[in-house]
C-alpha positions in Angstrom: 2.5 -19.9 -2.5 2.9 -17.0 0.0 0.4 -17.7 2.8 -0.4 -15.1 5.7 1.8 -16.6 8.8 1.5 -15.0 12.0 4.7 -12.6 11.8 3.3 -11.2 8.3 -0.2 -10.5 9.7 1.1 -7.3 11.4 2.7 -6.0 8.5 -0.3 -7.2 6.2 -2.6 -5.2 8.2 -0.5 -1.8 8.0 0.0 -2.3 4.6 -4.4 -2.9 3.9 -5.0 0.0 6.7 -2.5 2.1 4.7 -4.2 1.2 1.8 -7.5 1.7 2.7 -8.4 5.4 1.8 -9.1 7.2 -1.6 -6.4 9.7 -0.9 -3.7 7.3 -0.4 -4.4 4.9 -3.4 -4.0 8.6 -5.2 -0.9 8.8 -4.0 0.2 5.4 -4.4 -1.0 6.0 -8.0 0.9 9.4 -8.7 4.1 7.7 -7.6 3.8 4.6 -9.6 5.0 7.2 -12.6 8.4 7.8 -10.1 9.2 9.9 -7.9 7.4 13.3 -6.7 8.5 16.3 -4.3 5.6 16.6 -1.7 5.0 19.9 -3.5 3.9 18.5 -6.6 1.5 15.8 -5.0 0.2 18.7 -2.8 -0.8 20.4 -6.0 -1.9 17.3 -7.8 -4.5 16.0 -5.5 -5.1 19.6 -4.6 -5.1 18.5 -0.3 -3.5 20.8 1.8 0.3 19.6 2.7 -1.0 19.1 6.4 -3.3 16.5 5.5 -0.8 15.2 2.6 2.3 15.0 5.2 -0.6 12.7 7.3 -0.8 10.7 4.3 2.6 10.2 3.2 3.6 9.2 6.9 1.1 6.4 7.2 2.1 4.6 4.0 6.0 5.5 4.8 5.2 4.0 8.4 3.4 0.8 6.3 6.9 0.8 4.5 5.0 1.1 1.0 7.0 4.7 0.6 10.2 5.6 0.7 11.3 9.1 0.8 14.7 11.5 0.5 15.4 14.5 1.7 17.1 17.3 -1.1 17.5 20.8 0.3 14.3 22.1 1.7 11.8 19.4 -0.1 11.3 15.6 -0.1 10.7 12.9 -2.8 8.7 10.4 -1.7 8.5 7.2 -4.0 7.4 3.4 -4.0 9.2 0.6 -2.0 9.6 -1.8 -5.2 10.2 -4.4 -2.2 7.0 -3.8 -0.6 5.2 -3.4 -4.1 6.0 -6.4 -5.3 5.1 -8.4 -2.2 2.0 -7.3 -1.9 1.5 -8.0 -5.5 2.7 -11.5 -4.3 0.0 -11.7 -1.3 -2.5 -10.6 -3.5 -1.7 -13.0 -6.1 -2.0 -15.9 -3.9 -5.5 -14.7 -2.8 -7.4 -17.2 -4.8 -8.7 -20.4 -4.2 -6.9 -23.6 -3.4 -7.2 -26.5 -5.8 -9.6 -28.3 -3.9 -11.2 -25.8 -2.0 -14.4 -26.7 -0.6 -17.2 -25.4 -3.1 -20.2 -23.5 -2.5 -23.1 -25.8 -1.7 -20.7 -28.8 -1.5 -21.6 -29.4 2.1 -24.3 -28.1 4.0 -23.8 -26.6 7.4 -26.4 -27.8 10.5 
């Protein structure tokens, strides 16, 4: 079970900061079909490639993009590594086998 020690906590917060706006889970969306040239996200999520670049740099910075440079564009595509860790944290999000229950103790 993958629990949130204190040297993950930094890199669990990027990753739910990064996370945490529309157009980014669009992005992280488009790329979960493979890799895209910023020119075609630009175009998909019709934002202007200013606001994209800001985008892409915050989830690259989370380290849940990776990206390559071929001539005068870049590819930008998932971190499989990153992916599947957070699908790890998330996974161990639920509650503990004898978890305290709602209304099994009443606070004073």
């Amino acid at each position: 079970m993958l629990s949130l020690i204190p040297k993950n906590l930094e890199r669990t917060a990027r990753w739910f900061h990064a996370l945490a706006d529309e157009t980014r889970l669009q992005i992280v969306d488009r790329l979960s079909d493979g890799e895209q040239c910023v020119c075609d996200l630009t175009g998909m999520l019709g934002t202007a490639q200013s606001l994209l670049s800001f985008h892409l740099k915050t989830l690259k910075e989370a380290g849940i993009l990776r990206d390559r440079r071929e001539g005068r564009w870049v590819y930008y595509s998932l971190n499989p590594e990153a992916i599947n860790e957070l699908q790890r944290l998330i996974g161990s999000l639920k509650p503990r086998r004898g978890a305290l229950r709602v209304g099994s103790k009443r606070c004073d």
